[in-house]
C-alpha positions in Angstrom: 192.2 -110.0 -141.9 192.1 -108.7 -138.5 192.4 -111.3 -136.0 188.8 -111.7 -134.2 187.3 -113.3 -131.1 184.8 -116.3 -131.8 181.7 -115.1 -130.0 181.7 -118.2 -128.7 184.8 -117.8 -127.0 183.1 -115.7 -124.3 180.4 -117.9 -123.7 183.2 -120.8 -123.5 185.0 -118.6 -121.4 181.9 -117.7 -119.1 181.0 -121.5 -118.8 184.5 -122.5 -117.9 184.3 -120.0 -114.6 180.8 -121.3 -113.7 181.8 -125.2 -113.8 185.1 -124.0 -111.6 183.2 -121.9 -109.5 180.5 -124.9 -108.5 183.4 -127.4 -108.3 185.1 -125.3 -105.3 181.6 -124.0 -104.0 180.3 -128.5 -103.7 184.4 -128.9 -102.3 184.2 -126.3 -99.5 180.4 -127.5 -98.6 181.7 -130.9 -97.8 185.4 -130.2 -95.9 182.8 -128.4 -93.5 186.0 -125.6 -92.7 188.3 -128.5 -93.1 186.5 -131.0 -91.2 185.4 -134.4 -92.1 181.9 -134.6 -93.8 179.1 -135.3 -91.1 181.4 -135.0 -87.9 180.5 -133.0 -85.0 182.4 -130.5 -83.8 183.9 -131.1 -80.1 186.9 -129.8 -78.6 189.9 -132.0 -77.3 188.3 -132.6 -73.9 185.3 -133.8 -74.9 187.1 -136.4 -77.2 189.4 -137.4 -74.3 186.2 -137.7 -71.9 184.0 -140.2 -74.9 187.1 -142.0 -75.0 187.5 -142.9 -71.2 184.1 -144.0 -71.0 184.6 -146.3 -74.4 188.1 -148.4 -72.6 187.0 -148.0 -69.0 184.1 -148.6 -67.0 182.5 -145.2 -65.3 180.7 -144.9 -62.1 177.1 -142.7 -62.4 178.9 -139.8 -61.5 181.4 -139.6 -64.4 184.2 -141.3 -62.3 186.7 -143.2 -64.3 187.3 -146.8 -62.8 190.6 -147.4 -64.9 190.8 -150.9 -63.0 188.0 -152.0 -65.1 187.7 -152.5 -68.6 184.6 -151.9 -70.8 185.5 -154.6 -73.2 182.6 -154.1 -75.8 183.4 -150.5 -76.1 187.1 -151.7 -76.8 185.8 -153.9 -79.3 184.1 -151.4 -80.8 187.0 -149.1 -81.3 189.3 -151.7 -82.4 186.6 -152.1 -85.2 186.2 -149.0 -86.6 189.9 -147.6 -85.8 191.8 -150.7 -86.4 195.2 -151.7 -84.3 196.9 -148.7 -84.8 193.7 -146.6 -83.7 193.4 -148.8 -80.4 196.8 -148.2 -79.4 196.7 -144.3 -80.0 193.7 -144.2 -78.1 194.9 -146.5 -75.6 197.9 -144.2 -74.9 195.8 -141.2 -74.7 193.2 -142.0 -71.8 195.6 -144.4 -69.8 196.6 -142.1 -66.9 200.8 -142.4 -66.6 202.5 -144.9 -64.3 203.8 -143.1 -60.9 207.7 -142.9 -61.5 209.7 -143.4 -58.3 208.5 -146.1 -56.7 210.2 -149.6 -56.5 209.2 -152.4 -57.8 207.8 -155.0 -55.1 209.6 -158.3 -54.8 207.8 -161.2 -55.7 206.3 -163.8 -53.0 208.3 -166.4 -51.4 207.5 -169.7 -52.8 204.9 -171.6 -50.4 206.4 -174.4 -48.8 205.3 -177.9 -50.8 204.2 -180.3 -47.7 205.6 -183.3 -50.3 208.8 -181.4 -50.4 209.2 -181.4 -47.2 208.8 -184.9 -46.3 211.4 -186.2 -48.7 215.2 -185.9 -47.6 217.3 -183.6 -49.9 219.0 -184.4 -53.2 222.7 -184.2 -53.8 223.1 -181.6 -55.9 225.5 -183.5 -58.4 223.4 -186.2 -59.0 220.1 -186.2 -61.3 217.1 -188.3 -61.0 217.6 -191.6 -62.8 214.6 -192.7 -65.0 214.2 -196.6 -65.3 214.3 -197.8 -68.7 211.2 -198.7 -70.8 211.8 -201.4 -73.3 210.5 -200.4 -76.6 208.9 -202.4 -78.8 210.8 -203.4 -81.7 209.0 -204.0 -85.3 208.6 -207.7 -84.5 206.2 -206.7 -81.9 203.7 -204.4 -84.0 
């Protein structure tokens, strides 16, 4: 006997394409052209610009004040993006430290009025403290 096709096979066959051809038709439909599901679609900038306003306070005008936090929108992104997030972002919007310059040298230490009015120390002797008895266990 001649070795025949089921005519079942084609409709098997024909059902098989169909499932495969919904499975990648639902896949495409939600990567969105390989983007994330319900995300908008903004350019580089427009990230960088969302993200100044969410760590730093702006003026009306759109100027960054990068001397002032905006602490809830920090919280907020340390939230939803977690640590590693935060510090991504962080590095991103904060503009880079001028390189160049020295570093300034710290205050002189204000003169203590008590200090003054107590004569020096000898430097190779240390303050003696007087000895506290301490009570033994008779004495609890």
């Amino acid at each position: 006997m001649a070795d025949q096709t089921h005519p079942y096979d084609s409709i098997s066959d024909d059902l098989f394409d169909w499932m495969q051809g919904e499975v990648d038709y639902y896949v495409d439909a939600l990567r969105g052209g390989y983007r994330s599901p319900f995300s908008a679609e903004v350019n580089e900038k427009e990230k960088m610009d969302y993200y100044r306003r969410q760590m730093y306070q702006t003026l009306p005008d759109g100027t960054v004040q990068y001397d002032k936090p905006n602490q809830a929108g920090r919280d907020q992104i340390m939230k939803n993006l977690g640590v590693t997030g935060y510090t991504q972002i962080m590095q991103a919007v904060t503009p880079p430290k001028p390189k160049g310059l020295r570093a300034v040298p710290p205050p002189e230490p204000a003169s203590d009025p008590m200090a003054a009015s107590m004569p020096p120390m000898p430097e190779d002797t240390a303050p003696v403290m007087p000895e506290v008895p301490m009570p033994g266990p008779e004495q609890i």
